[in-house]
MIDOSE-1310 file (N, C-alpha, C; in nm, 2 decimals, decimal comma, always signed):
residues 131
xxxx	-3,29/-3,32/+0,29/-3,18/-3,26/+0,22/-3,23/-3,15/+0,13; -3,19/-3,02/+0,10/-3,21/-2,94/+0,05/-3,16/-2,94/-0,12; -3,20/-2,90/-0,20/-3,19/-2,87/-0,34/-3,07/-2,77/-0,37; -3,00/-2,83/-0,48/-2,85/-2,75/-0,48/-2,86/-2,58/-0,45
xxxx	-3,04/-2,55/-0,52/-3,06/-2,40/-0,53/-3,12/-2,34/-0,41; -3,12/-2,41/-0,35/-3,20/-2,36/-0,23/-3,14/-2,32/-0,07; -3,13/-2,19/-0,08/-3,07/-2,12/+0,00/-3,06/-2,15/+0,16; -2,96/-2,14/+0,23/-2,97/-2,16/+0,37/-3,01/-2,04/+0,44
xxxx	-3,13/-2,08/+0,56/-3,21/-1,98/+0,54/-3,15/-1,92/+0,75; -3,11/-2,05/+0,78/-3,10/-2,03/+0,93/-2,96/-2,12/+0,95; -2,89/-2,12/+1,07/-2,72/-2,14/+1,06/-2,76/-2,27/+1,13; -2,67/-2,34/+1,20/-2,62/-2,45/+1,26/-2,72/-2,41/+1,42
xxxx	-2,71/-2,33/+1,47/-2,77/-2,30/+1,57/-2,96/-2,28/+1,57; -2,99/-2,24/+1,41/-3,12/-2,22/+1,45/-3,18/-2,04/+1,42; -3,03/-1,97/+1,44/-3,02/-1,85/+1,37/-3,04/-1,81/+1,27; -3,12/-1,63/+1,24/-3,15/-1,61/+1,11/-3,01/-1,59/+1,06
xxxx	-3,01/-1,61/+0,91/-2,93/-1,54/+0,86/-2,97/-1,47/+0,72; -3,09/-1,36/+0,75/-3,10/-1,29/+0,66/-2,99/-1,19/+0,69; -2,97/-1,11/+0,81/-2,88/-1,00/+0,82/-2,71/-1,06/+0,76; -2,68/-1,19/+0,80/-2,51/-1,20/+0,76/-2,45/-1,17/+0,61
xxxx	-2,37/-1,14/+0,65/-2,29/-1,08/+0,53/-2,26/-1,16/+0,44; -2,27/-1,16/+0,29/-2,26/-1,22/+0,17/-2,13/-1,30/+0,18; -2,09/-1,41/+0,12/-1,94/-1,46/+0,12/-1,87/-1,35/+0,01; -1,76/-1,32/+0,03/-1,70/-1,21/-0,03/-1,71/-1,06/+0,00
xxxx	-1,81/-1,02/+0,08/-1,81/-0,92/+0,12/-1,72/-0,90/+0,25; -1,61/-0,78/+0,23/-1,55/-0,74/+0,36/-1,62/-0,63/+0,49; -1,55/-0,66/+0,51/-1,59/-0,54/+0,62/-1,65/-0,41/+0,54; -1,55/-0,35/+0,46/-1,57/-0,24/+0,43/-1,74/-0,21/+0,36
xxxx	-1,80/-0,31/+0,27/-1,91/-0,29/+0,22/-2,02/-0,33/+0,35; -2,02/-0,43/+0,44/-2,10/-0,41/+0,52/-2,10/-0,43/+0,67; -2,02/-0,35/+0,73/-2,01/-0,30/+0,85/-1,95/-0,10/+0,85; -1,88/-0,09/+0,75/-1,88/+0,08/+0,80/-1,96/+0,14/+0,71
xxxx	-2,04/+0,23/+0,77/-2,11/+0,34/+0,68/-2,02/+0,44/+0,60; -2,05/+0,45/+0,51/-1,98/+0,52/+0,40/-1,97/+0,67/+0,44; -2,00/+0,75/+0,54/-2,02/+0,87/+0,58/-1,94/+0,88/+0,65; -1,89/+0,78/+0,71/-1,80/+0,79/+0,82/-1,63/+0,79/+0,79
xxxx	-1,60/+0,87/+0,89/-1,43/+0,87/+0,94/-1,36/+0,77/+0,91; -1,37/+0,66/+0,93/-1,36/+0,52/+0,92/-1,34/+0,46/+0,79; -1,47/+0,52/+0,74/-1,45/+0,48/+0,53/-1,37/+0,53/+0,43; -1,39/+0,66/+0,50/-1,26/+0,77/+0,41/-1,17/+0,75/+0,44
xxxx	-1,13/+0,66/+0,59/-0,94/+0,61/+0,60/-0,93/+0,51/+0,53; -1,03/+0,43/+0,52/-1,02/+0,32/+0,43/-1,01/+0,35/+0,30; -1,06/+0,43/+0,26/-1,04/+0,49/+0,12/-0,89/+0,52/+0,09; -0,86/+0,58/+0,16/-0,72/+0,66/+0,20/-0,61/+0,56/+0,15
xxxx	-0,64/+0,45/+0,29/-0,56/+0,37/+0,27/-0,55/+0,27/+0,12; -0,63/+0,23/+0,07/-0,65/+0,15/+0,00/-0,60/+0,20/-0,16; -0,63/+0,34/-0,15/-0,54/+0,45/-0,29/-0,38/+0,43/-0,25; -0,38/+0,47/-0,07/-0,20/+0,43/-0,06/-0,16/+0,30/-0,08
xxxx	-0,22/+0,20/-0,10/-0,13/+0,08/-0,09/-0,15/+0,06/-0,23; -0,23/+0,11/-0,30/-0,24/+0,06/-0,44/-0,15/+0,13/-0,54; -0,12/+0,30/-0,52/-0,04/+0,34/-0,52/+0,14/+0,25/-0,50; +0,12/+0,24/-0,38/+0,27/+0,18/-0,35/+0,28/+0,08/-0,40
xxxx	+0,20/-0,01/-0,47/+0,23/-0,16/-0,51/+0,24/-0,11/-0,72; +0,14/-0,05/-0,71/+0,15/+0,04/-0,86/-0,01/-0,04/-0,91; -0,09/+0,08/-0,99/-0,16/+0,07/-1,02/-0,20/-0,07/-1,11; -0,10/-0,06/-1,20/-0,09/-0,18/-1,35/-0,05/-0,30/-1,30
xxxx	-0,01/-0,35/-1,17/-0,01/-0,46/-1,12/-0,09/-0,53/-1,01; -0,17/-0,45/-1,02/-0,26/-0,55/-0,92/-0,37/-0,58/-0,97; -0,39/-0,69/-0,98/-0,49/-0,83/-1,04/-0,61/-0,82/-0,93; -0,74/-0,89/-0,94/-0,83/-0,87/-0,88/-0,81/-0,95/-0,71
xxxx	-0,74/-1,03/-0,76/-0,68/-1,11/-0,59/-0,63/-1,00/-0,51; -0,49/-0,97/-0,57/-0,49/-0,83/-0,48/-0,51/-0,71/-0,45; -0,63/-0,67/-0,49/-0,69/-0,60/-0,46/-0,83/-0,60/-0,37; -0,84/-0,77/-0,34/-0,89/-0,82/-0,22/-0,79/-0,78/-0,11
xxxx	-0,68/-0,81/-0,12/-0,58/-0,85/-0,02/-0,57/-0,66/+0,02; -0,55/-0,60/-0,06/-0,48/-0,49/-0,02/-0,63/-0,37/+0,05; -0,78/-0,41/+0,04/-0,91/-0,38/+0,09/-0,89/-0,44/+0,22; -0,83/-0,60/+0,26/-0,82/-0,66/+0,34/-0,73/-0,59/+0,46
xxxx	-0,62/-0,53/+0,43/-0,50/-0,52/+0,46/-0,55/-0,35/+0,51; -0,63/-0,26/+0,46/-0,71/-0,15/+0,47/-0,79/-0,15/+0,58; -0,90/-0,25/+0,56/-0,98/-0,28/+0,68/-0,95/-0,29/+0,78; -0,84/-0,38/+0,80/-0,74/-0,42/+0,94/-0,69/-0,29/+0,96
xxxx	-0,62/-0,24/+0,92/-0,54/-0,09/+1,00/-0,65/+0,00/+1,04; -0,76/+0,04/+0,99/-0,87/+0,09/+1,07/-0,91/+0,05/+1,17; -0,93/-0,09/+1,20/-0,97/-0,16/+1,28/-0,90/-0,13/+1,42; -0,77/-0,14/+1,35/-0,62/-0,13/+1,45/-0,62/+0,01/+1,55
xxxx	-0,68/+0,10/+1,44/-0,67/+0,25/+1,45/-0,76/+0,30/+1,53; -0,89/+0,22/+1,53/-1,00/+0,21/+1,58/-1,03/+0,13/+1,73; -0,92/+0,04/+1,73/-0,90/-0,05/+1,87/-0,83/+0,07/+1,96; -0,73/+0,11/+1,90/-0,61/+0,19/+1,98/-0,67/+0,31/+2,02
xxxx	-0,73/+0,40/+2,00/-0,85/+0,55/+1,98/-0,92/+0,45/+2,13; -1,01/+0,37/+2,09/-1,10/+0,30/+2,20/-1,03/+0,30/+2,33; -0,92/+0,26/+2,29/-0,80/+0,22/+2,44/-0,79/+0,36/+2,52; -0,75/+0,45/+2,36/-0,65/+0,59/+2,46/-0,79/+0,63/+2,50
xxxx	-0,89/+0,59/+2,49/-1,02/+0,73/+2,55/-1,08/+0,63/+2,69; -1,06/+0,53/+2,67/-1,07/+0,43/+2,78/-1,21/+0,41/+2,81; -1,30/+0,34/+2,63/-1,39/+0,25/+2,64/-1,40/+0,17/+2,60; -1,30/+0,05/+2,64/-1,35/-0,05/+2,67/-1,25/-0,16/+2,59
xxxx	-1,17/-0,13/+2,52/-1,03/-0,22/+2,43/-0,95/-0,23/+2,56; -0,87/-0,31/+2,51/-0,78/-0,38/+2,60/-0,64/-0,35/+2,53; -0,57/-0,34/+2,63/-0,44/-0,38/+2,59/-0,36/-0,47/+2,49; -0,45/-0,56/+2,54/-0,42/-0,70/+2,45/-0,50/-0,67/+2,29
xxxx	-0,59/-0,62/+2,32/-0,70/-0,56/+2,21/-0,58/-0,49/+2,13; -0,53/-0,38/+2,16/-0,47/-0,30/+2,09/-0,35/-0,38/+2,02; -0,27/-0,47/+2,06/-0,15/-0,53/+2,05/-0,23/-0,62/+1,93; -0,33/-0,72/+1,95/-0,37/-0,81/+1,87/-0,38/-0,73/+1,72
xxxx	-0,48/-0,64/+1,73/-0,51/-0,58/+1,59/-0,45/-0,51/+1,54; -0,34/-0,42/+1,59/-0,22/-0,42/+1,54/-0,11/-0,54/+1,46; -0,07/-0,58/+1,55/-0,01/-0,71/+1,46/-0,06/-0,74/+1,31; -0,24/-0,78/+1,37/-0,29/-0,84/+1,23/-0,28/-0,75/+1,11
xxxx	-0,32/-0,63/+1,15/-0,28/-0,51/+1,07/-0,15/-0,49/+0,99; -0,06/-0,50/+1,08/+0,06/-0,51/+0,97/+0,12/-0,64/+0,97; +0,09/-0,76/+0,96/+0,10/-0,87/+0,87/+0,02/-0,86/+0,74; -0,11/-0,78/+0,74/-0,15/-0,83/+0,60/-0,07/-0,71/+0,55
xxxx	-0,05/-0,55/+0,63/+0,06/-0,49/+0,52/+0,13/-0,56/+0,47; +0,25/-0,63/+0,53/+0,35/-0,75/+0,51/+0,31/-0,83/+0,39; +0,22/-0,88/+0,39/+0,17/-0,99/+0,32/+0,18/-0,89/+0,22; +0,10/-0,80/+0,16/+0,15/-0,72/+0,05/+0,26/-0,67/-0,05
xxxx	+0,35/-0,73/+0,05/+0,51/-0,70/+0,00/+0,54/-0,52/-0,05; +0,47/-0,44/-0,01/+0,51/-0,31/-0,02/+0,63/-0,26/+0,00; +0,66/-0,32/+0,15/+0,82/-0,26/+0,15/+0,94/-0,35/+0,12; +0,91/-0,42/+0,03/+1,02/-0,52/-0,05/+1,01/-0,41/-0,16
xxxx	+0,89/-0,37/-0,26/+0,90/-0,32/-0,36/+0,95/-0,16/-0,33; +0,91/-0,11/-0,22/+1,00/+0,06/-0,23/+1,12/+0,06/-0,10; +1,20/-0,03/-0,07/+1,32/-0,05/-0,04/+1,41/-0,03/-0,11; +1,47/+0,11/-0,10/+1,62/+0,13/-0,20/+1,69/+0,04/-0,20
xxxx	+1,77/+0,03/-0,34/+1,82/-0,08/-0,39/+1,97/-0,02/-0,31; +2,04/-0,15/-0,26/+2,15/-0,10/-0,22/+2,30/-0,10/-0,37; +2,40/-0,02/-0,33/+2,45/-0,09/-0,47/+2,58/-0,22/-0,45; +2,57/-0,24/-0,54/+2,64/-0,34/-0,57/+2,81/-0,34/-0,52
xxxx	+2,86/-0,49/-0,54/+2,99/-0,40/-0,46/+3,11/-0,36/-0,52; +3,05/-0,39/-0,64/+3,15/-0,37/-0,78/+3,16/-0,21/-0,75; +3,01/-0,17/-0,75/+2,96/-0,03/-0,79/+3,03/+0,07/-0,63; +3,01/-0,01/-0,52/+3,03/+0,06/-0,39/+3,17/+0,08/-0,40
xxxx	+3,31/-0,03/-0,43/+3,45/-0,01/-0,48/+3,48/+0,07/-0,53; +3,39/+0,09/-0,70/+3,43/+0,16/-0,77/+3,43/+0,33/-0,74; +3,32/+0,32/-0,67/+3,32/+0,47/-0,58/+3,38/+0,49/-0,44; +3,42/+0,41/-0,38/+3,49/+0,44/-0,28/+3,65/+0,47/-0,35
xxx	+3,67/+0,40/-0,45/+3,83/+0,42/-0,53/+3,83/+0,55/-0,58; +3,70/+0,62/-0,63/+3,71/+0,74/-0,68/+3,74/+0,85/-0,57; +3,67/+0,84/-0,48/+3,68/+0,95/-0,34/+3,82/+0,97/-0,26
């Protein structure tokens, strides 16, 4: 049995795991290179959705969620590109990561928060009585 401090050095299989990724690390810190096309949409994206949710409300949770929700739509963006040049995504590929993609938009509740408010019907009466 190993010691509470004492790191796991190889997986269930026998595998190294010096190369795997930290727990809490997304995609974004270690799988895209920061040079790339890829990181600047994720950048992109991640100012838009923080933007749309508003700066002063998002807590450190979601700003996991909304990096999360970033990663996926590249991914998506990056399945579908693979598809239209025809190396090597699938159909199903494209369909799958998409979805996931915009479920975790979803999950964000973005378009709950910039959905015009309809009016009311007091308010809709009152101006249909005026016209």
């Amino acid at each position: 049995m190993l010691a509470d401090n004492t790191p796991f050095t190889t997986d269930t299989h026998g595998r190294s795991l010096a190369n795997a990724p930290a727990i809490g690390r997304g995609l974004g810190t270690v799988m895209l290179d920061r040079r790339t096309k890829e990181w600047r949409r994720r950048a992109e994206l991640i100012a838009l959705f923080t933007t749309a949710i508003g700066r002063d409300n998002v807590s450190a949770i979601l700003a996991g969620q909304i990096e999360a929700a970033a990663e996926l739509a590249v991914v998506a963006e990056m399945t579908r590109a693979a598809f239209m040049a025809g190396s090597g995504a699938t159909a199903d590929d494209v369909v799958r990561t998409a979805n996931q993609a915009q479920r975790a938009e979803k999950a964000l509740g973005i378009a709950a928060r910039t959905k015009p408010q309809k009016p009311s019907l007091e308010a809709y009466l009152s101006g249909a009585a005026a016209a």
